[in-house]
C-alpha positions as CSV (number, residue, x, y, z in Angstrom):
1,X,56.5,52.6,121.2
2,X,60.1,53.0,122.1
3,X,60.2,50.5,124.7
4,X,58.1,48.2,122.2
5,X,59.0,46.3,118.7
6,X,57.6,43.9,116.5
7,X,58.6,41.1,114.1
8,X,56.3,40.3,111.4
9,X,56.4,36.4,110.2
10,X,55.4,34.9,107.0
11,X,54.9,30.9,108.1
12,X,53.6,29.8,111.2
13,X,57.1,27.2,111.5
14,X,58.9,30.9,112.0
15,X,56.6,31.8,115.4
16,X,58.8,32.0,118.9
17,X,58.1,29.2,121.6
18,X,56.0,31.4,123.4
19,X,53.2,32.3,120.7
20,X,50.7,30.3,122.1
21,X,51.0,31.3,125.8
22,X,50.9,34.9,125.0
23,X,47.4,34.1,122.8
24,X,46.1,31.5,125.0
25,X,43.0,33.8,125.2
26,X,42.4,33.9,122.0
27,X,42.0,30.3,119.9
28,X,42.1,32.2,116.5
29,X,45.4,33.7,117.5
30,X,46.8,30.2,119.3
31,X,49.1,28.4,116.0
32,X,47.2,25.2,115.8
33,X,44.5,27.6,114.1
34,X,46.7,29.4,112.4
35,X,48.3,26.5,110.6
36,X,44.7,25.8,109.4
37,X,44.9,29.1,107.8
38,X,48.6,28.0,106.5
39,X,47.4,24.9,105.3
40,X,44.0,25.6,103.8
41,X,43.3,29.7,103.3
42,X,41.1,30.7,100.5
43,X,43.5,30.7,97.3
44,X,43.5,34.3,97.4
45,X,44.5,34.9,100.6
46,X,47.9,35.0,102.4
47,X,48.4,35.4,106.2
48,X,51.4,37.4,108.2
49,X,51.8,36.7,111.8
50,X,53.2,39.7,114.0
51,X,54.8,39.4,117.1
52,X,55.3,42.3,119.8
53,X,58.0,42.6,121.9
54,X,59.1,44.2,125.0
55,X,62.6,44.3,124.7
56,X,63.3,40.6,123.9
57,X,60.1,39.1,125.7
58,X,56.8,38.4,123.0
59,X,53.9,40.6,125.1
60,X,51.8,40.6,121.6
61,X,50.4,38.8,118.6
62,X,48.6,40.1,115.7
63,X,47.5,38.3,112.4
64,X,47.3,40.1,109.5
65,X,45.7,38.9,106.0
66,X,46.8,39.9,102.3
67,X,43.5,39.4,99.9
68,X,44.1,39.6,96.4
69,X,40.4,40.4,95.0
70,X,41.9,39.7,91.3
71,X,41.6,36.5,91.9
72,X,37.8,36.1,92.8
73,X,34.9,34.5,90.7
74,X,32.5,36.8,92.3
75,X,31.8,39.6,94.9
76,X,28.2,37.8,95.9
77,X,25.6,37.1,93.3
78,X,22.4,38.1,95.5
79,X,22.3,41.4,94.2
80,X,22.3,41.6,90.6
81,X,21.7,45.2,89.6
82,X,23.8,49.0,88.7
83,X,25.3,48.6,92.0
84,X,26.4,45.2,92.1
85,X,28.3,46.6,88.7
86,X,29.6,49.6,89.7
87,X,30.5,47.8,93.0
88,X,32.9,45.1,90.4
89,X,34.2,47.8,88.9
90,X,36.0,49.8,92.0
91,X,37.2,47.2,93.3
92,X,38.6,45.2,90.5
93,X,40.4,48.8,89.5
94,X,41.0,50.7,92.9
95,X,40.2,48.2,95.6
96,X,42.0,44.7,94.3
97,X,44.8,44.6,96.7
98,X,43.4,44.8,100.1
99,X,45.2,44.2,103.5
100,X,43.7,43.6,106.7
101,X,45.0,43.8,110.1
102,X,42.6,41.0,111.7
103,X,40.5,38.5,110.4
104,X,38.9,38.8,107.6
105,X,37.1,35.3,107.8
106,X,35.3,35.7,111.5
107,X,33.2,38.4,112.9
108,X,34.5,39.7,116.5
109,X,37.8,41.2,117.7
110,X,40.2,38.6,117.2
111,X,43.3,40.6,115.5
112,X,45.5,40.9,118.5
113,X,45.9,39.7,121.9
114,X,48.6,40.9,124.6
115,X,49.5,39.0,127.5
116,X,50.1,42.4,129.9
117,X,48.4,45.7,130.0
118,X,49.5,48.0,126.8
119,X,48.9,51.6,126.3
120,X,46.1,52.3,123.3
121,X,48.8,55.0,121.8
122,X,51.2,52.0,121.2
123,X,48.7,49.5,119.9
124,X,47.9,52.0,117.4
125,X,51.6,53.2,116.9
126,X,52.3,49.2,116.1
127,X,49.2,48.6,114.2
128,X,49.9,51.2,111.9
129,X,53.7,50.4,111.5
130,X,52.9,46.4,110.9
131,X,50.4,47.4,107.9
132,X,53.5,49.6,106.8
133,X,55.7,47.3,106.8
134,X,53.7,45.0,105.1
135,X,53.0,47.3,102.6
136,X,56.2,47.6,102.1
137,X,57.0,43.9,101.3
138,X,54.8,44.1,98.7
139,X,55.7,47.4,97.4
140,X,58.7,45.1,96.6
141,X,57.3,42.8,94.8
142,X,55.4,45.4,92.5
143,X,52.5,44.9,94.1
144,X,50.5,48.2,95.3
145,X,48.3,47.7,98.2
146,X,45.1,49.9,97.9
147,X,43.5,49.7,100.6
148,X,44.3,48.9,104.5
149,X,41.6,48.1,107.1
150,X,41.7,47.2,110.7
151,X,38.9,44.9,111.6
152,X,36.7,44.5,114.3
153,X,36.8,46.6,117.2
154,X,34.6,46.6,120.2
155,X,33.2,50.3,121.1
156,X,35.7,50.5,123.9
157,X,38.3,49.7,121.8
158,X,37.6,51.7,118.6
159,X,37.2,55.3,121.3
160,X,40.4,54.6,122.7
161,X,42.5,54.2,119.2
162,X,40.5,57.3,118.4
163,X,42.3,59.1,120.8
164,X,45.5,58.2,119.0
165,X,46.9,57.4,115.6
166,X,43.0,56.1,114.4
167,X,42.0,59.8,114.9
168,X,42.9,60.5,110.8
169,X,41.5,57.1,109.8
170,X,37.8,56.8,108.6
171,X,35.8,54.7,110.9
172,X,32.8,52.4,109.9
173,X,30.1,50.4,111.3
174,X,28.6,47.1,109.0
175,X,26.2,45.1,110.3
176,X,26.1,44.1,114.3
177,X,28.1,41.2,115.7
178,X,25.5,38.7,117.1
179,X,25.9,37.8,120.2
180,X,23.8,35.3,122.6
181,X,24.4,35.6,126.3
182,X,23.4,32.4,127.7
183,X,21.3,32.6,130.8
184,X,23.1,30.7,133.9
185,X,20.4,29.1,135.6
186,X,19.4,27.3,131.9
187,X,20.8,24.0,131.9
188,X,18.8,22.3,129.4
189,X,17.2,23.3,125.7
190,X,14.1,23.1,127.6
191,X,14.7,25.6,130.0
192,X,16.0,27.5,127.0
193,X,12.7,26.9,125.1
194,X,10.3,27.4,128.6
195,X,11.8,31.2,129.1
196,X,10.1,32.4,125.0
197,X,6.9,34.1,124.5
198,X,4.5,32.3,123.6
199,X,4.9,33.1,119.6
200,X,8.5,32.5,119.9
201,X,7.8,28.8,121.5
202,X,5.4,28.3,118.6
203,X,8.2,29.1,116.0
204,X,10.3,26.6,117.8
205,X,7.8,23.8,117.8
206,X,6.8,24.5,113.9
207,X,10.2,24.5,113.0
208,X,11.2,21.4,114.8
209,X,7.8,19.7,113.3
210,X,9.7,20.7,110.0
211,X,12.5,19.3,110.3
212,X,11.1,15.8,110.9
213,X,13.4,13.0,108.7
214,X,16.2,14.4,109.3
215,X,18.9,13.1,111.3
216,X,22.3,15.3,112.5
217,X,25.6,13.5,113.6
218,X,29.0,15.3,113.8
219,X,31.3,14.1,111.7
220,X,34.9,12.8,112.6
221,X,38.2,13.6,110.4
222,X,37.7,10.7,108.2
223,X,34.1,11.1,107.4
224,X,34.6,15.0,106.8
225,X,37.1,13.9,104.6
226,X,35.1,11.1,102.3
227,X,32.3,14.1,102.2
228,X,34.3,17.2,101.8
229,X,33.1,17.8,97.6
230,X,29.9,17.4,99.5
231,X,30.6,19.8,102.1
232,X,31.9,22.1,100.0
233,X,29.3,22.1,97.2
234,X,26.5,23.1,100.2
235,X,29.2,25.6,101.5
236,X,29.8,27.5,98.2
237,X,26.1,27.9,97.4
238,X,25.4,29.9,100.7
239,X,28.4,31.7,100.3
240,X,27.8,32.1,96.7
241,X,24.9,33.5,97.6
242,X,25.8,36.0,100.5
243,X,25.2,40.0,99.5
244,X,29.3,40.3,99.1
245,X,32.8,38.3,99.8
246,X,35.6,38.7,99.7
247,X,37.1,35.2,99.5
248,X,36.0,31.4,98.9
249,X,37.2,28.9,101.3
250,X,39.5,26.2,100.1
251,X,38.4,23.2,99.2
252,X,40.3,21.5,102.2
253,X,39.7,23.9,104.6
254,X,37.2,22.2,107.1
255,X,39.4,18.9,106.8
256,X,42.4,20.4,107.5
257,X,40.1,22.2,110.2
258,X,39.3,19.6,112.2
259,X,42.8,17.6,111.7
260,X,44.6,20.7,113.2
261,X,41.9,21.6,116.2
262,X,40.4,18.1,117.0
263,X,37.8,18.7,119.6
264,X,37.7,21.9,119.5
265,X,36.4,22.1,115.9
266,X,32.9,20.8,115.1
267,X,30.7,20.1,112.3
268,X,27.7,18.5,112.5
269,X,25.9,17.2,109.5
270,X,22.1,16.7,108.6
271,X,21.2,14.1,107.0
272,X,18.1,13.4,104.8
273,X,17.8,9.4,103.7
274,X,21.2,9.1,104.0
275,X,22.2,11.8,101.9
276,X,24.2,15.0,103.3
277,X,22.2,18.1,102.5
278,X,23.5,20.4,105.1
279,X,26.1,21.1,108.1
280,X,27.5,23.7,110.4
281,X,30.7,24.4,112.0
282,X,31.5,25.6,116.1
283,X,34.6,26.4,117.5
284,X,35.5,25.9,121.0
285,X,37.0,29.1,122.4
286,X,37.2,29.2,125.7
287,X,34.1,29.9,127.7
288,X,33.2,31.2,124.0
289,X,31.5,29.2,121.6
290,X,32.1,30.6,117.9
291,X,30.2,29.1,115.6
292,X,31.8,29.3,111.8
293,X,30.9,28.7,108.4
294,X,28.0,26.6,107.3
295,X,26.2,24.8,104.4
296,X,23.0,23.6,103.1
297,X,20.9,22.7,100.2
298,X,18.6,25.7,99.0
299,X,15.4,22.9,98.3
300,X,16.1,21.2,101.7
301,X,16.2,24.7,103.6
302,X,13.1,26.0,102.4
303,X,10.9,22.7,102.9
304,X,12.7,21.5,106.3
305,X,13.5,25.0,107.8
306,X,16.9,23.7,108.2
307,X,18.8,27.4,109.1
308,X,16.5,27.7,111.6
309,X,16.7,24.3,113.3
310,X,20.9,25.2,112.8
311,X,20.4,28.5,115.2
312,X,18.6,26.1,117.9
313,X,21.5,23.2,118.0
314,X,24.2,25.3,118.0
315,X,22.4,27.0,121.0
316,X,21.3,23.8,122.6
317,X,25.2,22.8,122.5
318,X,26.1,25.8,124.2
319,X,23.5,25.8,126.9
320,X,24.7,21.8,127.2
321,X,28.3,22.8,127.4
322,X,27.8,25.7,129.8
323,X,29.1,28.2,127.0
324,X,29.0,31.9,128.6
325,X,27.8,33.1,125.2
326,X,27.9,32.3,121.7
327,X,29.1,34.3,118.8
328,X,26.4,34.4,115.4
329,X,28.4,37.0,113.6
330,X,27.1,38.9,110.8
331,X,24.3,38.7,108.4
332,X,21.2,37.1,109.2
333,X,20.2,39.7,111.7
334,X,16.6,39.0,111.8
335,X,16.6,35.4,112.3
336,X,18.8,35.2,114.8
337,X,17.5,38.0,117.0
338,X,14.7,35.7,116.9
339,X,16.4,32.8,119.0
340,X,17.6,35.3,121.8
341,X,20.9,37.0,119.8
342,X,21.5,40.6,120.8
343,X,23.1,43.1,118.1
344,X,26.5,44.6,119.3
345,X,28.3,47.3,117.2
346,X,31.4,47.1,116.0
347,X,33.8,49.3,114.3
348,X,36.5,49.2,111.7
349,X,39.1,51.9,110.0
350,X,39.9,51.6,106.7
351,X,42.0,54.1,104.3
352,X,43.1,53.9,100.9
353,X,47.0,54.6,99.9
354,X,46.1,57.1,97.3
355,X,45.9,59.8,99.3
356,X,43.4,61.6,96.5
357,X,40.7,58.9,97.0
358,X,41.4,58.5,100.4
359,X,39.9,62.2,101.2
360,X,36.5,60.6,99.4
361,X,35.9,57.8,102.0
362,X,33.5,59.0,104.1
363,X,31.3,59.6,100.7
364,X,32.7,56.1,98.9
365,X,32.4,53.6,101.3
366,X,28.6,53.9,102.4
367,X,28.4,53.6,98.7
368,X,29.6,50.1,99.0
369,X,28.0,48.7,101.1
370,X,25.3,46.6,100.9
371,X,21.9,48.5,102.6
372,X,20.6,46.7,105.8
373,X,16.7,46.8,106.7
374,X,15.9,44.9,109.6
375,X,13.7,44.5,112.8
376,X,15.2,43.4,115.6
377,X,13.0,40.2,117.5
378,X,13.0,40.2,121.2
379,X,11.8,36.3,121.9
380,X,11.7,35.8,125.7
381,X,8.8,36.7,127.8
């Protein structure tokens, strides 16, 4: 780590000239995003930006996110039993001030990128020193951070960093990253729709019978704009909804979204006699597609199948667009192993400062989360 350093910024206006060619791999890295993040981060949320250095030149950048859990209505409603209670209770009085080195807000490994080749010992090394240092700050401000985690790491990745530093850290597994790899020779949604069993064809046709009367256009800046108490009224009853959060989106957030990222950002609405009653969100990353948070009405879903008929245009986009793959993240597993998504494990690390409850992780944190029964669907012939 000698030969390496790192800065660690507090507004995106701070970042060198060279941020963005150093995470030009990684669009959840590149500033334009992270000035979304500025601009519109859930309210009890704030972002650091690290840079890495080798001697003066930037070789690395790293987000890291402060969550205040203090400040949330709820930690997922889904589950209302002993739990769910106990579950309140820990984290309102040991787990409130949480910091992440990563995103919190996507599934996949998108806390750091490095434009040249960088030893695993000194990615841990400056991991662990950023999150110190952040800790730090706040130690200054009289706030004590209780727990650190570092999110999202690809099997490859999370063996190496076990070989270092990580070694003393607890590991963990949640649920599977979803990932689709998108068949080359498919060009079209009917090529897509030609390669599923027989059963799986049939869920497609039912579903699209379903969603008959409804009509999807994406939406410009303006029109996102005029609809965004809309938008977010279908967005916080899903995420209202989810088994556990950690944060609610801003109410400006997919405005400020697509003002920032343009073409890259997409969400497309459905429409039902003119009204909106649902939407989703992609993001443009590369040969990537990611797709992001989304939105619907609970009466609508049930009766039109809308979630489903979701999965299948976001995939018909990426088959369209010649995506190499596209991202589904986490929950949901079922449904959308059932439209061709493959479940790939991921890990994070997580301690907690007090060094006395930090010897019960291994026994605390299966605790917490939520259980996960599911059967994985293999669709194509």
């Amino acid at each position: 780590m000698d030969t390496h350093s790192y800065k660690i910024y507090s507004s995106t206006t701070q970042l060198p000239d060279t941020w963005d060619k150093v995470a030009q791999e990684n669009v959840f890295l590149q500033t334009h995003y992270l000035k979304v993040l500025e601009d519109s981060a859930p309210t009890n949320m704030e972002c650091f930006y690290i840079g890495i250095f080798e001697k003066k030149e930037l070789i690395g950048v790293a987000l890291a996110q402060y969550l205040n859990l203090n400040k949330l209505e709820s930690f997922g409603e889904r589950d209302r039993c002993l739990k769910t209670y106990v579950r309140n209770f820990v984290f309102k009085n040991f787990a409130s001030h949480v910091l992440f080195l990563g995103n919190n807000m996507i599934t996949g490994q998108n806390g750091y990128e490095f434009i040249k080749t960088i030893d695993y010992k000194d990615i841990a090394d400056l991991l662990l020193a950023s999150a110190n240092a952040i800790k730090a700050y706040f130690k200054e401000q009289k706030i004590k951070i209780h727990i650190v985690s570092f999110k999202d790491f690809y099997q490859h990745c999370a063996e190496e960093l076990k070989k270092h530093q990580f070694s003393n850290i607890y590991e963990f597994n949640t649920q599977p990253n979803m990932i689709f790899e998108l068949q080359k020779h498919w060009q079209t949604q009917d090529d897509y729709v030609a390669a599923f069993s027989k059963k799986y064809r049939d869920q497609y046709k039912r579903s699209h019978k379903k969603a008959e009367g409804i009509t999807t256009k994406e939406l410009s800046w303006e029109e996102i704009s005029r609809q965004e108490e809309r938008i977010y009224e279908l967005y916080h009853h899903v995420a209202k909804n989810a088994p556990f959060n950690t944060f609610f989106l801003a109410k400006n957030h997919f405005s400020a979204f697509k003002k920032q990222c343009g073409d890259r950002f997409k969400l497309v609405g459905y429409f039902l006699d003119d009204t909106l009653v649902g939407f989703h969100t992609l993001l443009l990353n590369g040969t990537v597609l990611e797709t992001y948070f989304l939105g619907y009405d609970n009466q609508v879903q049930k009766e039109k199948m809308l979630y489903l008929n979701m999965l299948y245009n976001m995939t018909k986009f990426g088959i369209e667009n010649r995506f190499d793959k596209i991202i589904f993240g986490r929950t949901a597993l079922e449904i959308k192993s059932s439209i061709g998504a493959e479940p790939i494990m991921m890990s994070g690390f997580i301690y907690h400062t007090n060094k006395w409850v930090n010897q019960f992780m291994p026994k605390i944190f299966p605790q917490l989360e939520p259980t996960l029964v599911w059967q994985q669907r293999h669709p194509f012939k």
